[in-house]
PDB file of N, CA, C, O and CB in Angstrom:
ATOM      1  N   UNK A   1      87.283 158.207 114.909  1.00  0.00           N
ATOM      2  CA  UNK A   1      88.379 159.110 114.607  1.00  0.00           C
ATOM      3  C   UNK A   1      89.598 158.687 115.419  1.00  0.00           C
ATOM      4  O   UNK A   1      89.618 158.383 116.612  1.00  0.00           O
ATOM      5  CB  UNK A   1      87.988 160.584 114.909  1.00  0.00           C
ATOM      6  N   UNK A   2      90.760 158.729 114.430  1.00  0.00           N
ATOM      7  CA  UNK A   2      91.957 158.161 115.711  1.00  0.00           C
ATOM      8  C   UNK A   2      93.226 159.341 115.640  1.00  0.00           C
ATOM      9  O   UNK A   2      93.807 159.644 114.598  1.00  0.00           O
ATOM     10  CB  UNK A   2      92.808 156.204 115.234  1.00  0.00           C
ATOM     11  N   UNK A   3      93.432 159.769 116.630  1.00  0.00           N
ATOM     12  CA  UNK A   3      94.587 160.683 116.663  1.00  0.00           C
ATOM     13  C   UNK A   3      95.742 160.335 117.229  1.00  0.00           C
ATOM     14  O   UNK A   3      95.906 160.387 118.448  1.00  0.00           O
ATOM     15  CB  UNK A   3      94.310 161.749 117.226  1.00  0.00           C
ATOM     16  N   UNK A   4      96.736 159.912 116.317  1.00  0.00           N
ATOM     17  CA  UNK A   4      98.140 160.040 116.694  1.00  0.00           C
ATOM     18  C   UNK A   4      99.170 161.169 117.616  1.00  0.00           C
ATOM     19  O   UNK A   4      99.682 162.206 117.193  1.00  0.00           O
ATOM     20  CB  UNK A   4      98.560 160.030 115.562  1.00  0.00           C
ATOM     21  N   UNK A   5      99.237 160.753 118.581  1.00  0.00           N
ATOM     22  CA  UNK A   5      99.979 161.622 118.985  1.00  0.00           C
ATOM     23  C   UNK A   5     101.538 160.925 120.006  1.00  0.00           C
ATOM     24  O   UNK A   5     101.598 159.948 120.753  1.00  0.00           O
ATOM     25  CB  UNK A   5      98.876 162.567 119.754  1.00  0.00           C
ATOM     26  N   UNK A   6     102.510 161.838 119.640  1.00  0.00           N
ATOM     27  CA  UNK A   6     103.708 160.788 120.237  1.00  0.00           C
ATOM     28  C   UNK A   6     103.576 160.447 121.599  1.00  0.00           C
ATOM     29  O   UNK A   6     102.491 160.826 122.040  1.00  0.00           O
ATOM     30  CB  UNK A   6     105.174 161.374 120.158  1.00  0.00           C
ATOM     31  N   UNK A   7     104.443 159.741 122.613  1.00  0.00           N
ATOM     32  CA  UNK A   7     103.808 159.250 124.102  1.00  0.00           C
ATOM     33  C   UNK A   7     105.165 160.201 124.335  1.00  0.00           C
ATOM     34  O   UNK A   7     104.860 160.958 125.257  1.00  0.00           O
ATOM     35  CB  UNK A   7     103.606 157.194 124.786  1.00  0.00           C
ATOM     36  N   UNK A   8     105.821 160.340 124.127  1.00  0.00           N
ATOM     37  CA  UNK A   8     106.837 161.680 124.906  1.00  0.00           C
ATOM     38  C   UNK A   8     105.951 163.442 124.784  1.00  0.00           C
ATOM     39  O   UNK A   8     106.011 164.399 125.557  1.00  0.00           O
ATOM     40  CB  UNK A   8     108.787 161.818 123.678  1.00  0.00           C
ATOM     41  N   UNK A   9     105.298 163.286 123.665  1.00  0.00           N
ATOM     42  CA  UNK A   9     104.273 164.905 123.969  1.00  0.00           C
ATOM     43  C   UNK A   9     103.380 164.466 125.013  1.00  0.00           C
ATOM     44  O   UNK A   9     103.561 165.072 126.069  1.00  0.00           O
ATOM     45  CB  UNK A   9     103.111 165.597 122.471  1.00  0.00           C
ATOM     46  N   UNK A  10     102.452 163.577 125.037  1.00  0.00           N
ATOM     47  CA  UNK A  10     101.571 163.369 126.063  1.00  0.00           C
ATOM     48  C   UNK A  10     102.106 163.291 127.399  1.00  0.00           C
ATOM     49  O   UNK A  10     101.693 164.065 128.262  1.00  0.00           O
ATOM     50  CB  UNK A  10     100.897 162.289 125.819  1.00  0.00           C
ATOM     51  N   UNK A  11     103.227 162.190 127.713  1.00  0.00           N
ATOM     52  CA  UNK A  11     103.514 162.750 129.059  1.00  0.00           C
ATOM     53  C   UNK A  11     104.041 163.761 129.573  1.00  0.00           C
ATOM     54  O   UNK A  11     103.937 163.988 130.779  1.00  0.00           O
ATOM     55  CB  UNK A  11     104.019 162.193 129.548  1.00  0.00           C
ATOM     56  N   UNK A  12     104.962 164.856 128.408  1.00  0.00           N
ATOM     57  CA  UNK A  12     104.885 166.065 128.772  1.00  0.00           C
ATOM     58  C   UNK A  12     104.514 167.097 128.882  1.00  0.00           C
ATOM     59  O   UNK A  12     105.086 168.173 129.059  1.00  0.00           O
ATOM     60  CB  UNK A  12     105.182 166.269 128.705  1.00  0.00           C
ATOM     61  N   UNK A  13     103.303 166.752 128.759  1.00  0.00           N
ATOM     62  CA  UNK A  13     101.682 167.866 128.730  1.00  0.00           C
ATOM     63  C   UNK A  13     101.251 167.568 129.877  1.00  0.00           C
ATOM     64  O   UNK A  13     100.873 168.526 130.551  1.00  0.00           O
ATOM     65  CB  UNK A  13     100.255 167.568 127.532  1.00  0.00           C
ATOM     66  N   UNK A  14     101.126 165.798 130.668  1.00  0.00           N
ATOM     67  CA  UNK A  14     100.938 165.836 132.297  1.00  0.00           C
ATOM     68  C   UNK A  14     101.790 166.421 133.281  1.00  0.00           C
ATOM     69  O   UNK A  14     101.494 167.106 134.260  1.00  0.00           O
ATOM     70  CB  UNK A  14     100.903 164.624 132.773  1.00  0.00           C
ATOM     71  N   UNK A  15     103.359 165.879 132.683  1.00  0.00           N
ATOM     72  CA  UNK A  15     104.537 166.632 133.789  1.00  0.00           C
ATOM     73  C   UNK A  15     103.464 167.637 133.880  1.00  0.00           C
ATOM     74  O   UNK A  15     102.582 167.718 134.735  1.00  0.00           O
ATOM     75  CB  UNK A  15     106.394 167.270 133.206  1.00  0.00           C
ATOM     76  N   UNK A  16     103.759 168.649 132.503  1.00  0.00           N
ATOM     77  CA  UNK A  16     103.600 170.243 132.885  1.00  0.00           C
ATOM     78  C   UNK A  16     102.410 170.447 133.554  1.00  0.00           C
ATOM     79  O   UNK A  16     102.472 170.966 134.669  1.00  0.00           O
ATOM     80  CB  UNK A  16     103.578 171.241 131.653  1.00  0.00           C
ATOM     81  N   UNK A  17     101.100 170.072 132.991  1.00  0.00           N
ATOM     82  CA  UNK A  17      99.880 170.074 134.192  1.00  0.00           C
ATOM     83  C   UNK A  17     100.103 169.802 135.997  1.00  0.00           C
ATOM     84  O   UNK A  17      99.739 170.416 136.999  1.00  0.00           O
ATOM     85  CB  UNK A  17      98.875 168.783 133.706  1.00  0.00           C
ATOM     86  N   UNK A  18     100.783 168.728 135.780  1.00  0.00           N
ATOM     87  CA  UNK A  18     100.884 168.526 136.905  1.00  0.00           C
ATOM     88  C   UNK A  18     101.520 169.437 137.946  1.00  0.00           C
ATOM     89  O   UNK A  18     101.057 169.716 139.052  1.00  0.00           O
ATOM     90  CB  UNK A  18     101.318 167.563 136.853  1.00  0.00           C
ATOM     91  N   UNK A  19     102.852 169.921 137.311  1.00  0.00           N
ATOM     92  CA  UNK A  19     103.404 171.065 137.748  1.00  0.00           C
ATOM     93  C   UNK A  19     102.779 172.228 138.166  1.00  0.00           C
ATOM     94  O   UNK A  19     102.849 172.734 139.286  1.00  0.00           O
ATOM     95  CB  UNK A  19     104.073 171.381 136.978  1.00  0.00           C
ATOM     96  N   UNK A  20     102.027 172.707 136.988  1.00  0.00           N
ATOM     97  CA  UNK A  20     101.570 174.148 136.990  1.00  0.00           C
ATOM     98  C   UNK A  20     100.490 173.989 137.882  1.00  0.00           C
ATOM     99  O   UNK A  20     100.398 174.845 138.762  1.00  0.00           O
ATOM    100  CB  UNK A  20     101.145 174.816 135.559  1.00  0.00           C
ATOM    101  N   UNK A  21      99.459 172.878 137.846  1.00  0.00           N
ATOM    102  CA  UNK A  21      98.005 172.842 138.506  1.00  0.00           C
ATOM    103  C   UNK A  21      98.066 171.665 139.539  1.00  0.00           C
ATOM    104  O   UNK A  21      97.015 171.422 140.132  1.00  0.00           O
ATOM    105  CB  UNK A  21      96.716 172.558 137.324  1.00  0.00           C
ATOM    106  N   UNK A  22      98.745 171.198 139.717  1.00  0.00           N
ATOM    107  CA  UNK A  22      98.467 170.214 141.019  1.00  0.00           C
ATOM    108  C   UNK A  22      99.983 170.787 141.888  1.00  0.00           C
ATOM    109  O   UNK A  22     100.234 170.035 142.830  1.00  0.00           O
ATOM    110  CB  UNK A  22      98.423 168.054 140.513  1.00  0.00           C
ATOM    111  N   UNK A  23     100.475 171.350 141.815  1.00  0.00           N
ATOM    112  CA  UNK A  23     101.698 171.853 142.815  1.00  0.00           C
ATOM    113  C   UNK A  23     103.087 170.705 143.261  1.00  0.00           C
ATOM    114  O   UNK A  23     103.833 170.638 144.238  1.00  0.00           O
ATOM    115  CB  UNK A  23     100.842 172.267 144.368  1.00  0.00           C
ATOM    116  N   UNK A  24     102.926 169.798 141.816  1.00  0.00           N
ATOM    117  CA  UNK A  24     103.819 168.982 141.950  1.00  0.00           C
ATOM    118  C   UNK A  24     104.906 169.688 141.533  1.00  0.00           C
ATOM    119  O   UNK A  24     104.843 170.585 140.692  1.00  0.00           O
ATOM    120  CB  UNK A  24     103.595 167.835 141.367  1.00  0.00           C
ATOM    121  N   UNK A  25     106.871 168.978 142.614  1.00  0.00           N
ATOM    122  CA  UNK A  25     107.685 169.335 142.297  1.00  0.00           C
ATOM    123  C   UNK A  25     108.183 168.783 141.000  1.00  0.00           C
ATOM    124  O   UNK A  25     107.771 167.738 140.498  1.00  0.00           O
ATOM    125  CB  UNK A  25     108.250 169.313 143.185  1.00  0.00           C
ATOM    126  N   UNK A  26     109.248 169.690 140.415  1.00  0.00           N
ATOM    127  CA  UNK A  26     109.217 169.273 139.327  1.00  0.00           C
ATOM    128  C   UNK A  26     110.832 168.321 139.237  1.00  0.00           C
ATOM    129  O   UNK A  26     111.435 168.017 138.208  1.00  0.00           O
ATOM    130  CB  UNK A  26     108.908 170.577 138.349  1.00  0.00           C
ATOM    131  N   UNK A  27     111.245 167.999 140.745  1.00  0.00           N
ATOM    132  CA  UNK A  27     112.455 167.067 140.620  1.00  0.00           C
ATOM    133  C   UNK A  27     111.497 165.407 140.942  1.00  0.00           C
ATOM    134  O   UNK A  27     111.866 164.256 140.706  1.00  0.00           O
ATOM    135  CB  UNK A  27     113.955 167.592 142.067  1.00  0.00           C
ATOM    136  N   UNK A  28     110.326 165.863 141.490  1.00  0.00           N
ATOM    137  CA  UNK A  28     109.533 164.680 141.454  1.00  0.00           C
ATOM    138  C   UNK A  28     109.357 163.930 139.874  1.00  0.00           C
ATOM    139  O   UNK A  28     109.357 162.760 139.492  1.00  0.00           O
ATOM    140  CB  UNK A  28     108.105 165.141 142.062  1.00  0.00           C
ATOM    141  N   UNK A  29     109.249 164.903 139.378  1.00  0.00           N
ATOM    142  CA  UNK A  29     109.047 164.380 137.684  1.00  0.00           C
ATOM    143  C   UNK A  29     109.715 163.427 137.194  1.00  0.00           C
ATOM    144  O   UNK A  29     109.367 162.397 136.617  1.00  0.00           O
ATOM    145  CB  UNK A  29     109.362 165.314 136.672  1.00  0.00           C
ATOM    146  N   UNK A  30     111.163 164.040 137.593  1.00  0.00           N
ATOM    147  CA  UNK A  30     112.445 163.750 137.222  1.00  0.00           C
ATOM    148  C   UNK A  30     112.534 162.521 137.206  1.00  0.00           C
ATOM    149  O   UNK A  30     112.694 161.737 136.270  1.00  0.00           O
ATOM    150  CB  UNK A  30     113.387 164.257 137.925  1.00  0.00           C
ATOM    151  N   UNK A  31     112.355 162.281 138.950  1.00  0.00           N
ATOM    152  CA  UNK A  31     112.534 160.832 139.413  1.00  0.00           C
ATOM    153  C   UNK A  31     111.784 160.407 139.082  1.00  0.00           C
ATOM    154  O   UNK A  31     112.284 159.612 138.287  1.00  0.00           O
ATOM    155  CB  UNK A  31     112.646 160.406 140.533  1.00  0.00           C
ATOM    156  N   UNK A  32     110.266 160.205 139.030  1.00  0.00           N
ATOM    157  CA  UNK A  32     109.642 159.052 138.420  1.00  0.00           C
ATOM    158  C   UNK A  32     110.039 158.755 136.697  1.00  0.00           C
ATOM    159  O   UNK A  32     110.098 157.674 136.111  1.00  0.00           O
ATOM    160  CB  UNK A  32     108.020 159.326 138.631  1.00  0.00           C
ATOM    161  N   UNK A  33     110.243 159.959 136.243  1.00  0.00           N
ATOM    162  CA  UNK A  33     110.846 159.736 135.226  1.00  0.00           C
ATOM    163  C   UNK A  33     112.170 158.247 134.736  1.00  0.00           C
ATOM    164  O   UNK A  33     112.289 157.171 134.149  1.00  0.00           O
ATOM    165  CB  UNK A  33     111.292 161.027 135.264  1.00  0.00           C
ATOM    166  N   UNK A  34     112.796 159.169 135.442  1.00  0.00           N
ATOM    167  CA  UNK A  34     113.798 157.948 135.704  1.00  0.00           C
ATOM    168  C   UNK A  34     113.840 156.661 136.561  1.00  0.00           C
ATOM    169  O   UNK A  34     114.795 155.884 136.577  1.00  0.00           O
ATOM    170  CB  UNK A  34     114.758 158.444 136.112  1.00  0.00           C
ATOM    171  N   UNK A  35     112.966 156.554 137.105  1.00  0.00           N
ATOM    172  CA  UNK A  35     112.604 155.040 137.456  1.00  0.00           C
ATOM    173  C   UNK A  35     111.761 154.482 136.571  1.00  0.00           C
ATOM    174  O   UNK A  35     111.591 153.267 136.681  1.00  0.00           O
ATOM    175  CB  UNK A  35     111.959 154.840 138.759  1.00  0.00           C
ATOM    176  N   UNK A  36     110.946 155.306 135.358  1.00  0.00           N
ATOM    177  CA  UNK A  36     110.657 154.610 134.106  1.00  0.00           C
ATOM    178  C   UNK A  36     111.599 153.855 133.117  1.00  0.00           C
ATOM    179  O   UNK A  36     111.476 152.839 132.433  1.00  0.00           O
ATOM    180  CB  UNK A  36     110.133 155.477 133.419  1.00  0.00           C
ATOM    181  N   UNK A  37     112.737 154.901 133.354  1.00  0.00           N
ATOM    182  CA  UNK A  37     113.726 154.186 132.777  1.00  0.00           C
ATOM    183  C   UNK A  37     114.150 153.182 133.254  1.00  0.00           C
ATOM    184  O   UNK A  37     114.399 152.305 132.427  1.00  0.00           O
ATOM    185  CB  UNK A  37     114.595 154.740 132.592  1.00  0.00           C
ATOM    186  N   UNK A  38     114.438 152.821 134.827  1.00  0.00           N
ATOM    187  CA  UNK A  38     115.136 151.619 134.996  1.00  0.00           C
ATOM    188  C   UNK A  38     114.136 150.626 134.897  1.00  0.00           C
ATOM    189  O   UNK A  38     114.557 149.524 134.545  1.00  0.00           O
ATOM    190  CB  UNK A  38     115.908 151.532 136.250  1.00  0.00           C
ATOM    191  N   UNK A  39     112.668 150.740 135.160  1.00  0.00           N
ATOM    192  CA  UNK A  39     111.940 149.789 135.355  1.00  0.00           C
ATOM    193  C   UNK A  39     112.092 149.382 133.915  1.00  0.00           C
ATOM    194  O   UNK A  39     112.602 148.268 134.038  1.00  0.00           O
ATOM    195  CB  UNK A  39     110.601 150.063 135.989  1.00  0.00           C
ATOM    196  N   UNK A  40     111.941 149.635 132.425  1.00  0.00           N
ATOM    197  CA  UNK A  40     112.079 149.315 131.293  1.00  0.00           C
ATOM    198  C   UNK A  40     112.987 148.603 131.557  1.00  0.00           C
ATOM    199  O   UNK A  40     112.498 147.539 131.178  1.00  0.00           O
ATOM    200  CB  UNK A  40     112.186 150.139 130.395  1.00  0.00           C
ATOM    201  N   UNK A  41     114.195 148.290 132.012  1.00  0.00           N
ATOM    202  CA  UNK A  41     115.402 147.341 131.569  1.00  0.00           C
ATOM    203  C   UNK A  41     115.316 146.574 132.597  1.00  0.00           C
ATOM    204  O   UNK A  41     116.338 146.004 132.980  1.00  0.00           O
ATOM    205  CB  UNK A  41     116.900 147.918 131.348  1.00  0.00           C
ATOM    206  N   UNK A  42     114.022 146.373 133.311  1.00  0.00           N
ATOM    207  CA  UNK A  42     113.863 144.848 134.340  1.00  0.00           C
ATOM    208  C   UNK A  42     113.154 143.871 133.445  1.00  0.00           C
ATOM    209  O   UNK A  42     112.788 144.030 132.280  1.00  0.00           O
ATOM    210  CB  UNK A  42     112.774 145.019 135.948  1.00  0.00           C
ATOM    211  N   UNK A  43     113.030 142.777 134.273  1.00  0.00           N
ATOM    212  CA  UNK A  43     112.589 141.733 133.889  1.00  0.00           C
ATOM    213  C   UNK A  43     110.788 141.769 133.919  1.00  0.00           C
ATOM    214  O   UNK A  43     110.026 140.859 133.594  1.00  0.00           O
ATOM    215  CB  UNK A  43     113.322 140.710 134.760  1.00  0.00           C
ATOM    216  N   UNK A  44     110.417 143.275 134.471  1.00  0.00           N
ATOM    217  CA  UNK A  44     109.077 143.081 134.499  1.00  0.00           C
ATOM    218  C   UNK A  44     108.448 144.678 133.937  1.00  0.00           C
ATOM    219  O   UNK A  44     107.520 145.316 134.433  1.00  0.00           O
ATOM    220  CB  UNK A  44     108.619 142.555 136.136  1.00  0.00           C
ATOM    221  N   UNK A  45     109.391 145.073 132.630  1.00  0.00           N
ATOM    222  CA  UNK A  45     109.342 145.205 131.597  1.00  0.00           C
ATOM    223  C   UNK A  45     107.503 145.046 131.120  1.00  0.00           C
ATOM    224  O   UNK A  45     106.503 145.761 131.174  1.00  0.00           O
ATOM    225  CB  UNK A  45     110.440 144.272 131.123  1.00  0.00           C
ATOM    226  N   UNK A  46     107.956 143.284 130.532  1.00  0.00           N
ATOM    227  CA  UNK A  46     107.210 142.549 129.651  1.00  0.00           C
ATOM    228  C   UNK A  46     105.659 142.832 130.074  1.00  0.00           C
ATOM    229  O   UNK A  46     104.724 143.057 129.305  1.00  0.00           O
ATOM    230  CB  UNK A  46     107.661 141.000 129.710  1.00  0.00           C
ATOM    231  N   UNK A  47     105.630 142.753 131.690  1.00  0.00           N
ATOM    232  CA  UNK A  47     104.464 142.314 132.425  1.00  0.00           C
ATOM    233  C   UNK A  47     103.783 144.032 132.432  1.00  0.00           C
ATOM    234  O   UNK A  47     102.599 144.232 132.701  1.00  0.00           O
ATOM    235  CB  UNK A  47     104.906 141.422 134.181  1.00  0.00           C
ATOM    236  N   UNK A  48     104.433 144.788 132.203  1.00  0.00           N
ATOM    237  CA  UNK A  48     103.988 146.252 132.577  1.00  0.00           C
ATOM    238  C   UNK A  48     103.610 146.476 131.030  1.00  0.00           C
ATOM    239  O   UNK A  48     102.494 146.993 130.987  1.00  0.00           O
ATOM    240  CB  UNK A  48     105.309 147.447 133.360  1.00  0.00           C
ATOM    241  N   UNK A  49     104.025 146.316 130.022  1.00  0.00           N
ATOM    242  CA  UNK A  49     103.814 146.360 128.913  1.00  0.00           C
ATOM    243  C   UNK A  49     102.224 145.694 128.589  1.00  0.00           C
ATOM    244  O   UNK A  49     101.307 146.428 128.220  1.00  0.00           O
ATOM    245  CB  UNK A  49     104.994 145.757 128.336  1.00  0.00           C
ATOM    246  N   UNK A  50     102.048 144.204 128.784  1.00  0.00           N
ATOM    247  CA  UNK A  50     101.461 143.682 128.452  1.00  0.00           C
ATOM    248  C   UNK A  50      99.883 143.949 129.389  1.00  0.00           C
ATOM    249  O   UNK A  50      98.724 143.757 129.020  1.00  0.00           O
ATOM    250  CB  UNK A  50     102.213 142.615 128.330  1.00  0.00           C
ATOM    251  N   UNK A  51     100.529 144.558 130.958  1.00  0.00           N
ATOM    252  CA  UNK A  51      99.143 144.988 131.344  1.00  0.00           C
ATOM    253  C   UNK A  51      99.097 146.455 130.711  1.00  0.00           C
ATOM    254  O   UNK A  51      97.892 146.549 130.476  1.00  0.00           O
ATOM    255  CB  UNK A  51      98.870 144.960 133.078  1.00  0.00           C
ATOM    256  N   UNK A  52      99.481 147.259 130.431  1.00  0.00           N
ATOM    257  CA  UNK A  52      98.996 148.075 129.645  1.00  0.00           C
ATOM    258  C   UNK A  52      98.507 148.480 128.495  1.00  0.00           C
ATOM    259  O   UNK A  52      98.018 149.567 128.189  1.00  0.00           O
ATOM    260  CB  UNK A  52      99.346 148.420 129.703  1.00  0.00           C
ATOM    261  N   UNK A  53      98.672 147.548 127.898  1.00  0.00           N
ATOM    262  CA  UNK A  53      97.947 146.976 126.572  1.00  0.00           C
ATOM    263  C   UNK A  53      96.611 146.390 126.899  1.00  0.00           C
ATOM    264  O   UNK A  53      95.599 146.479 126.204  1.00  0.00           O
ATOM    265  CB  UNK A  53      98.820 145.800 125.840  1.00  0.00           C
ATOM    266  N   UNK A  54      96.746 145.746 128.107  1.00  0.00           N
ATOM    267  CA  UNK A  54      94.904 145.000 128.389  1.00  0.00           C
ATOM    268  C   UNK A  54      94.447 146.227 128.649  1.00  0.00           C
ATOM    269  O   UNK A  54      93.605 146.631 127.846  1.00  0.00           O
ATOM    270  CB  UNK A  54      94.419 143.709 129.925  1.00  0.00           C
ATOM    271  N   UNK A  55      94.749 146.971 129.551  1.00  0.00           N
ATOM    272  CA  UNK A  55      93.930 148.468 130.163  1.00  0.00           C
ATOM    273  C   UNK A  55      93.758 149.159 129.275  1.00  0.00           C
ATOM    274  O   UNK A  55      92.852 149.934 129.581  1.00  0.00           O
ATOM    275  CB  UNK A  55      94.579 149.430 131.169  1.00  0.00           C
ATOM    276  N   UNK A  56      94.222 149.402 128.004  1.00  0.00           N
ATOM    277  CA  UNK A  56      94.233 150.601 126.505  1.00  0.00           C
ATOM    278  C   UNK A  56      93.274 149.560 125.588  1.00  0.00           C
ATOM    279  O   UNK A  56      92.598 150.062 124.690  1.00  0.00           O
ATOM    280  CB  UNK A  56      96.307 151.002 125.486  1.00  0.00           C
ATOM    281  N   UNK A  57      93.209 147.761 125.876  1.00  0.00           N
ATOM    282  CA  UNK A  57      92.277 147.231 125.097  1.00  0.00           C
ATOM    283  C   UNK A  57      90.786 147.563 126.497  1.00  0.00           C
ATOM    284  O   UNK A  57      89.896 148.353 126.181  1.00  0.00           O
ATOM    285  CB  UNK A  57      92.836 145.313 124.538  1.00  0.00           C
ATOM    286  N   UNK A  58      90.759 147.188 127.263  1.00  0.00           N
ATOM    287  CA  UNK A  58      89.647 147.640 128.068  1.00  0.00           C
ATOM    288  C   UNK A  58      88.678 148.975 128.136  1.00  0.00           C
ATOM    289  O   UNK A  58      87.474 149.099 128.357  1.00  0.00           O
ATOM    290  CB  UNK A  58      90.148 147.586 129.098  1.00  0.00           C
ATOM    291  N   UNK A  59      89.742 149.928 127.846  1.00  0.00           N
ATOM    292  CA  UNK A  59      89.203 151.325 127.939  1.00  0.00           C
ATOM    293  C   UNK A  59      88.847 151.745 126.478  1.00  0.00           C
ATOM    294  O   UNK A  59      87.937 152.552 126.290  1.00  0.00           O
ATOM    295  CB  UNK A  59      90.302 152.369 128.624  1.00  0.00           C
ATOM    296  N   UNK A  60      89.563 151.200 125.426  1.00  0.00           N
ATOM    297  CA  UNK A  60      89.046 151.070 124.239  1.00  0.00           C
ATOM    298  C   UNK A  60      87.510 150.493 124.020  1.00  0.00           C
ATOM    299  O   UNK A  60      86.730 151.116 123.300  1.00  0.00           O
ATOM    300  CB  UNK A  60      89.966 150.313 123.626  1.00  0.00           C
ATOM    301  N   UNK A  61      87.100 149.204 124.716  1.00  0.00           N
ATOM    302  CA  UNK A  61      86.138 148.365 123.537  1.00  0.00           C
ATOM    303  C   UNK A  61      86.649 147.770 123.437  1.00  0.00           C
ATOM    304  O   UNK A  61      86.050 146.758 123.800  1.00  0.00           O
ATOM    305  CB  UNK A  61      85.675 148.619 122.338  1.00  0.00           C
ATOM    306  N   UNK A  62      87.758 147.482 123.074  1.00  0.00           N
ATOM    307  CA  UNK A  62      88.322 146.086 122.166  1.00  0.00           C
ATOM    308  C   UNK A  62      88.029 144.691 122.784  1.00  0.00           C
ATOM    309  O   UNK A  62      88.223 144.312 123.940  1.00  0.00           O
ATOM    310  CB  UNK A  62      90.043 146.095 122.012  1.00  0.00           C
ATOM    311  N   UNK A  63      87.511 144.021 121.715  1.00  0.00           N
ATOM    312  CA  UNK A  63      87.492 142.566 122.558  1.00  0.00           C
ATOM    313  C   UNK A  63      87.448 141.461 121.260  1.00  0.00           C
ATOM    314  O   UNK A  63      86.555 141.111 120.489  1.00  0.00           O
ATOM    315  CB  UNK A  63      85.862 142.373 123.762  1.00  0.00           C
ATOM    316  N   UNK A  64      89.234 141.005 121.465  1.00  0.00           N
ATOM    317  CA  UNK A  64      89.417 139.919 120.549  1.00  0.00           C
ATOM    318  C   UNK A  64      88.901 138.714 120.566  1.00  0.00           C
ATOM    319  O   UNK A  64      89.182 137.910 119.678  1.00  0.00           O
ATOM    320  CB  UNK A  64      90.454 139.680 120.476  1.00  0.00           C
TER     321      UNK A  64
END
């Protein structure tokens, strides 16, 4: 069974967990938030991408 779901609902179902049940601040969010953003427009981008794709093929099964 495969369920689609967007990656902006999912990480804002952890923010909010995280918030409500682990007693994280929620300007902490913010900022890691936004160092997602800048890290996207580095040069290591590619490399964060591509290990996260091995870790989602790992935790999957997948093996090309």
């Amino acid at each position: 069974m495969t369920v689609s779901l967007p990656l902006v609902l999912v990480l804002g179902l952890v923010a909010w967990g995280s918030i409500r049940f682990l007693g994280v601040r929620p300007w902490l969010v913010v900022v890691i938030a936004l160092f997602g953003f800048y890290l996207a427009d580095t040069s290591l981008a590619p490399v964060v991408d591509s290990g996260t794709r091995s870790g989602v093929d790992i935790v999957n099964g997948d093996s090309d």
